[in-house]
Structures are given as structure tokens and as C-alpha cells.
C-alpha positions as CSV (number, residue, x, y, z in Angstrom):
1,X,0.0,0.0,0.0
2,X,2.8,2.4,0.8
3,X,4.2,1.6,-2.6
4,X,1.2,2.3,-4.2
5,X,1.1,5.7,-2.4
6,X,4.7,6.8,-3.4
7,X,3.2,5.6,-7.5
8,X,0.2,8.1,-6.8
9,X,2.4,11.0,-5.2
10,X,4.7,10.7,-7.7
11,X,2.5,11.2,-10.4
12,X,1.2,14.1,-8.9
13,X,4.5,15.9,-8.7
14,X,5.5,14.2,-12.2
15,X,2.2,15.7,-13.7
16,X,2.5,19.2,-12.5
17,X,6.6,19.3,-13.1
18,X,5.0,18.1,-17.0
19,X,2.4,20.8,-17.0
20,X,5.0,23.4,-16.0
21,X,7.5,22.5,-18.4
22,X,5.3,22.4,-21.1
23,X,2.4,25.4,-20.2
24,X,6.3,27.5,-20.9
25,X,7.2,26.2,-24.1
26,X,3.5,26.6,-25.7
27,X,2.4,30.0,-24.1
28,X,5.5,31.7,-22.6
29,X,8.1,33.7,-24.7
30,X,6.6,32.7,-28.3
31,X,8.7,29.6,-28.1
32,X,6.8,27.9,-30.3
33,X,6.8,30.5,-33.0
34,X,10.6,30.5,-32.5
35,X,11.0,27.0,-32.4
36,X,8.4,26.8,-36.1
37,X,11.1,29.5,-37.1
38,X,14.4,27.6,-36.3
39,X,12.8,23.8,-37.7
40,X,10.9,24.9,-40.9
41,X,10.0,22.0,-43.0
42,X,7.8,21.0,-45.2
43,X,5.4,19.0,-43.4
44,X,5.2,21.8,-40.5
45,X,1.3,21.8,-39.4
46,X,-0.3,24.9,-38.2
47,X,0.0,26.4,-35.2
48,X,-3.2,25.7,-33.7
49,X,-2.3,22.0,-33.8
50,X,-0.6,22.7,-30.3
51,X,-4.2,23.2,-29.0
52,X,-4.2,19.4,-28.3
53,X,-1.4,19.7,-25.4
54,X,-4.5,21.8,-23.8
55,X,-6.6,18.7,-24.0
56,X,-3.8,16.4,-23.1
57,X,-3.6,18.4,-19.9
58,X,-7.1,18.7,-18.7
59,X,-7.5,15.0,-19.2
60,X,-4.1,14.0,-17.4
61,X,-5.4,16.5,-14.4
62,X,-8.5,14.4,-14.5
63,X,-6.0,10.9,-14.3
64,X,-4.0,12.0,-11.6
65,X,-7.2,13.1,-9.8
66,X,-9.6,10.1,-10.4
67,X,-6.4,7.4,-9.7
68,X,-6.9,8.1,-6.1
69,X,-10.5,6.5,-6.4
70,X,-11.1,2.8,-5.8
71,X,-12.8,2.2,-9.0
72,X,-8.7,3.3,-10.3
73,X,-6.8,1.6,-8.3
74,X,-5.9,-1.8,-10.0
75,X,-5.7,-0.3,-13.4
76,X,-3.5,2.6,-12.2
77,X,-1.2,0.6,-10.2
78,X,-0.8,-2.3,-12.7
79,X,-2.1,-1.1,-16.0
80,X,-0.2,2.2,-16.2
81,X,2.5,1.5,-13.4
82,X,5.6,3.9,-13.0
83,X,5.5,4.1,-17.1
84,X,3.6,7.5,-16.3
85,X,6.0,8.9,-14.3
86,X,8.4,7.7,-17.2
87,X,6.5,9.2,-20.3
88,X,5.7,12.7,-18.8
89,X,9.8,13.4,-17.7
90,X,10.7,12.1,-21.3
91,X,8.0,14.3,-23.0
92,X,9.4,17.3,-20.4
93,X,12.7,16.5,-22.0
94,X,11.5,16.1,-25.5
95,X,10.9,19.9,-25.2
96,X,13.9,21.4,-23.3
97,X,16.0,19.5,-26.4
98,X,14.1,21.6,-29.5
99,X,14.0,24.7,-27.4
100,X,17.4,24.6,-26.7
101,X,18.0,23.4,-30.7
102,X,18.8,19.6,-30.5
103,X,16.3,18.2,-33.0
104,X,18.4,15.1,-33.5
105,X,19.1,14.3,-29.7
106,X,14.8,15.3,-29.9
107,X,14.2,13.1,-32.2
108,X,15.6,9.8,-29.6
109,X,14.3,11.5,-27.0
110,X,10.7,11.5,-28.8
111,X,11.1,7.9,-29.9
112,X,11.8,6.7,-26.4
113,X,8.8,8.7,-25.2
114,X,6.6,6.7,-28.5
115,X,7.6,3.5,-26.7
116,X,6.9,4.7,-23.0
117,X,3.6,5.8,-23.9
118,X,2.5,2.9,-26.1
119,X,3.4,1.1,-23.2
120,X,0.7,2.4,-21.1
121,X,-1.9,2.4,-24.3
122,X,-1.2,-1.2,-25.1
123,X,-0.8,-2.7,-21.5
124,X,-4.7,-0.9,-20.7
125,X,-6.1,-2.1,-24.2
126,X,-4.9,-5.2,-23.4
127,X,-5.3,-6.2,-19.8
128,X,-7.3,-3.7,-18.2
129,X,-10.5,-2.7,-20.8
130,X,-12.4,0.1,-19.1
131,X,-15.7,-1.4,-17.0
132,X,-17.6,2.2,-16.1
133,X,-17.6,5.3,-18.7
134,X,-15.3,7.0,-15.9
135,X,-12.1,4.3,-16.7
136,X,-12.9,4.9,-20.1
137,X,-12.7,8.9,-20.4
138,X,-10.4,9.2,-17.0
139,X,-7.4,6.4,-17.7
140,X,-8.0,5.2,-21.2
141,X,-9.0,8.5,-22.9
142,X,-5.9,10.7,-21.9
143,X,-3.5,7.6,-22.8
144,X,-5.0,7.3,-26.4
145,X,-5.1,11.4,-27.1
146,X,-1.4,11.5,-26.4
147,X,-0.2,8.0,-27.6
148,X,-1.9,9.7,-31.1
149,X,0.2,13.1,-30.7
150,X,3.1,11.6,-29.7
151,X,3.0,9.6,-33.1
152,X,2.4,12.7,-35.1
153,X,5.3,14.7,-33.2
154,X,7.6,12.0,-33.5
155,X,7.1,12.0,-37.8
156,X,7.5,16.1,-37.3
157,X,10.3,15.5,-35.0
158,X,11.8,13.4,-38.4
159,X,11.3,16.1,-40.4
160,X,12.8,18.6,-38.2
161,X,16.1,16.5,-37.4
162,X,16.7,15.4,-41.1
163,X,15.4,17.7,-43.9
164,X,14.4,21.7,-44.1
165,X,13.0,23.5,-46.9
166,X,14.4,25.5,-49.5
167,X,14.9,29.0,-50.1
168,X,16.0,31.7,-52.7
169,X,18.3,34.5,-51.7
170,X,15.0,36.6,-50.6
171,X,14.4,33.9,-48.1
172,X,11.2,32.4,-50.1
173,X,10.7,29.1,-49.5
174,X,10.7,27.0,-53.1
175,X,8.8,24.1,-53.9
176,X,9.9,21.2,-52.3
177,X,11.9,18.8,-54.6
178,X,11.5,15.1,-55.3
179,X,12.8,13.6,-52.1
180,X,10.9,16.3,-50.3
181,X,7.7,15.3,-51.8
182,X,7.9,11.4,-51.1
183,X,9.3,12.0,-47.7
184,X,6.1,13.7,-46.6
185,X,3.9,11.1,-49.3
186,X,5.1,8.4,-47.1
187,X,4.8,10.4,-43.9
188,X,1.0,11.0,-44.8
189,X,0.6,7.2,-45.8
190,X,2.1,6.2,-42.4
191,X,-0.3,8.9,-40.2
192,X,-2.9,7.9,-42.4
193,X,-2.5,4.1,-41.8
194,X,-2.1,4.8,-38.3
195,X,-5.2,6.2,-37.7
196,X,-6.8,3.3,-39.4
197,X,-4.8,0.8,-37.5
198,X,-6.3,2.0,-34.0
199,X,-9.9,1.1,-35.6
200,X,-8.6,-2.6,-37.0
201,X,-6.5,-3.0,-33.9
202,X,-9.7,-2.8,-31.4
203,X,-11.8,-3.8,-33.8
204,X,-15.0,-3.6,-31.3
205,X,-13.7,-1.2,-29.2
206,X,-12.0,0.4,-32.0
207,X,-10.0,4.0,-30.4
208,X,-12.1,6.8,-32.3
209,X,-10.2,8.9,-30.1
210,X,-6.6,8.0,-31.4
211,X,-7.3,8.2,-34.7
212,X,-9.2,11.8,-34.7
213,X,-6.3,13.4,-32.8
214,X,-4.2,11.9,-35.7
215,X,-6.9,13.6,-38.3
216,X,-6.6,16.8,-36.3
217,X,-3.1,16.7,-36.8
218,X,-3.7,16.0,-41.0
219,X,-5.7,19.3,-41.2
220,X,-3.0,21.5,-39.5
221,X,-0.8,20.4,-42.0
222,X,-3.3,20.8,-45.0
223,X,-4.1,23.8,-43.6
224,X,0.1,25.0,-43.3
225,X,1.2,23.5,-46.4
226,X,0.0,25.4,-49.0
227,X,2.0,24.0,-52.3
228,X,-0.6,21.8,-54.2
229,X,2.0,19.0,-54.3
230,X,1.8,19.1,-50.5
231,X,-1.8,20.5,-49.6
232,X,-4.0,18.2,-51.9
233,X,-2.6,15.2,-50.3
234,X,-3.0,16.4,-46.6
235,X,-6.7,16.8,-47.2
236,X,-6.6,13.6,-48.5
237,X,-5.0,12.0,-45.7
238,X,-6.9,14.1,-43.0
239,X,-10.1,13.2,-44.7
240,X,-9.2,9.6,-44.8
241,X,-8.4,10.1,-41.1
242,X,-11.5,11.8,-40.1
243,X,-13.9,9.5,-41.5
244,X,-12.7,5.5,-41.5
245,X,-13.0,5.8,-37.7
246,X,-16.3,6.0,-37.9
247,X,-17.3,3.1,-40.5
248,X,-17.4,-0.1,-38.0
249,X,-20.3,2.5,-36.1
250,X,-22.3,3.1,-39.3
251,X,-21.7,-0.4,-40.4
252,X,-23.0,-1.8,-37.2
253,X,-26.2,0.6,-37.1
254,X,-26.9,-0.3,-41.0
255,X,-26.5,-4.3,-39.9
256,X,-28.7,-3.5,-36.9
257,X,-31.2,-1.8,-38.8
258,X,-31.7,-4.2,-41.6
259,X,-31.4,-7.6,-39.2
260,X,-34.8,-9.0,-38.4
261,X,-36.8,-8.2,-35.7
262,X,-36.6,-11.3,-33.3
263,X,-32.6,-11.0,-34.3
264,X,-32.5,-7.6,-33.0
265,X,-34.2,-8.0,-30.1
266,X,-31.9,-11.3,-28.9
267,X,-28.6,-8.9,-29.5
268,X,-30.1,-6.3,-27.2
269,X,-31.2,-8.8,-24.6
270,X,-27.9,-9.9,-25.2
271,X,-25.9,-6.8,-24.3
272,X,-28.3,-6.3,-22.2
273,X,-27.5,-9.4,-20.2
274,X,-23.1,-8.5,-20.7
């Protein structure tokens, strides 16, 4: 039990060191207009992208708050474990290294941070599937929102450490060449197949969630990337993106509707019954 205590505590403090760290690089200083400025690329999303660490900490606040609840305890002590504690200091450092202009040294930081927090997302999809709509929008829900920005950050973060755009001698930046073009094809391909994969991957309980804050980050960068070789193919991603979470819903409700009566009445007697 005192174990357990020193896990809760030290999510607390972990959380609010986390919140700190990053409420200063997204709203003190401009940092993240100067950080846009130093990393431009050409699969930089819009600005208002970074609206998302808002809803990754108001969800978070409501983790660290509900884990102290009964109904939390098992799947905070064994299904997220001292991986919290481990994710939030790596995502704190994640941002100290492109402030302070280390986008390669960001870039391992980011991928280490990937595999902390799909730790967490895979161990409670897994082992611990929510029981009340409070696990499911208290522990699951601010687990999948930031294992799906993580992904997205981490392709950016690529981007950032390995390639930047082109520019003329007035400091216009030129159409992106060949290799830029594919890079950010196959960067789109992988979001977009992502997004897709947390619907196949639950199948029944397929993570809408995951795969919108994925979309979200599509239209920032359809929405950024103005060149037509870049912005067509965004909105086809983030459309993509957007809507295939949804199809195993509207597939269920046409299946439901055009089932026969006596059918339909032994599946809701059925969930009914579960």
C-alpha cells in the first residue's frame, strides 16, 4: 500500500513538473513561433495544432485526480504503473532539447517517449479494458489522445532533425523537390495508416479517439502546407483520417437496422445481459 502511495504522489508531482514544463514552451516567450522559425520544413502543421497539449492536460489532471479512487486503483497501479512517471519526464525533456535546438538528440528523446507511452496504451487495451464510462474517459482516454500526438510529433520531430526547406536568396521558400515530396507522401501514408490501425486494432472497441487526434493533426498540416503537391494530399490524408473511424459505427447501425426483428431483439437482450 505504501508503494502504491509513493506511485500516486509521484505522479502528482510528475504531472505538474510536465504541465509546467510544457504550459512554458506553448504559451510563454513565443517559443513555439521561434521553435516553427528555427525547424521549418515542409510538413510543419499549423500552429493551432498545439491546442491538443491543452486537452492532453485537462485529461491528465482528470488521471492524476480520479487514480486516487477505488474504482482506479488496479488499473492505475498495474495497468499504467511507473510508465507515467516515465513518459511525462521524457516528454518534459523532449521539449527542453528543440528549445534549446537539438532536433536530432529530440528526435531519440521522442522515440523513447513513442515506446513509454504505447506502453501504457497497449498494456490498458490489453489487460485492463475500461468497466464504467469514468475508466474509459479518465485512464484510457488521456493515454489514447497522447499516444496519437506523440505519433504525429515523433514523424515532425523526423522532419525537423533530417530535412528543411528550401529557399531563394530573398528567403522564399521554393517548392519542395523530389525527395521532399515522397518523404512527406510516405509520412502522410504512415499517419494515415495509423489512424486506421487504431480502428482494426480494437476492432469492437476500436480507439475513435486515437485516430481523430491523428486527423486533427492532418488538417494543420493541409491547412500549413500550401503548395498543391503538399496540400492536396494532406486533405486527403486528413479526410481519410477523419472518416474511417467511424465506419465499423455506421456499419454496425446499417447491420442493426436491416437484421430481423426477433434478431435484433436477442442482441439487445444480449448486451443487455453482458
Amino acid at each position: 500500500m505504501a508503494d502504491n502511495t509513493l506511485l500516486k504522489s509521484a505522479n502528482v508531482v510528475v504531472f505538474l513538473f510536465f504541465v509546467l514544463v510544457t504550459g512554458y514552451s506553448l504559451f510563454s516567450k513565443d517559443v513555439i513561433a521561434d521553435i516553427f522559425r528555427g525547424y521549418e520544413t515542409y510538413f510543419d502543421p499549423a500552429r493551432w495544432m498545439f491546442l491538443v497539449w491543452v486537452l492532453i492536460h485537462l485529461l491528465l489532471l482528470c488521471f492524476v485526480a480520479y487514480q486516487w479512487t477505488n474504482d482506479a486503483h488496479e488499473t492505475v497501479v498495474n495497468g499504467v504503473g511507473w510508465h507515467f512517471v516515465v513518459a511525462a519526464l521524457l516528454n518534459s525533456l523532449w521539449f527542453s532539447l528543440l528549445e534549446s535546438h537539438h532536433p536530432i538528440l529530440g528526435f531519440i528523446v521522442g522515440i523513447l517517449l513513442l515506446v513509454s507511452v504505447s506502453v501504457i496504451f497497449y498494456n490498458l487495451a490489453e489487460n485492463f479494458a475500461p468497466e464504467t464510462w469514468a475508466q474509459r474517459f479518465l485512464i484510457h482516454a488521456p493515454f489514447s489522445v497522447w499516444h496519437g500526438f506523440t505519433i504525429f510529433m515523433a514523424v515532425w520531430n523526423a522532419f525537423v532533425a533530417f530535412t528543411t526547406v528550401r529557399k531563394d536568396q530573398f528567403g522564399i521558400i521554393l517548392h519542395p523537390n523530389i525527395l521532399h515530396v515522397i518523404l512527406v507522401y510516405a509520412a502522410l501514408a504512415f499517419l494515415t495508416l495509423s489512424a486506421i490501425g487504431y480502428v482494426q486494432y480494437k476492432h469492437e472497441r476500436c480507439d475513435v479517439i486515437s485516430a481523430w487526434v491523428i486527423a486533427f493533426c492532418l488538417w494543420a498540416v493541409f491547412d500549413h502546407q500550401l503548395d498543391p503537391l503538399l496540400h492536396w494530399p494532406a486533405l486527403a490524408a486528413a479526410l481519410i483520417s477523419t472518416i474511417w473511424p467511424i465506419t465499423p459505427f455506421v456499419y454496425h447501425m446499417v447491420k442493426y437496422r436491416t437484421i430481423h426483428p426477433e434478431e435484433r431483439e436477442r442482441i439487445l437482450n444480449s448486451t443487455t445481459t453482458n
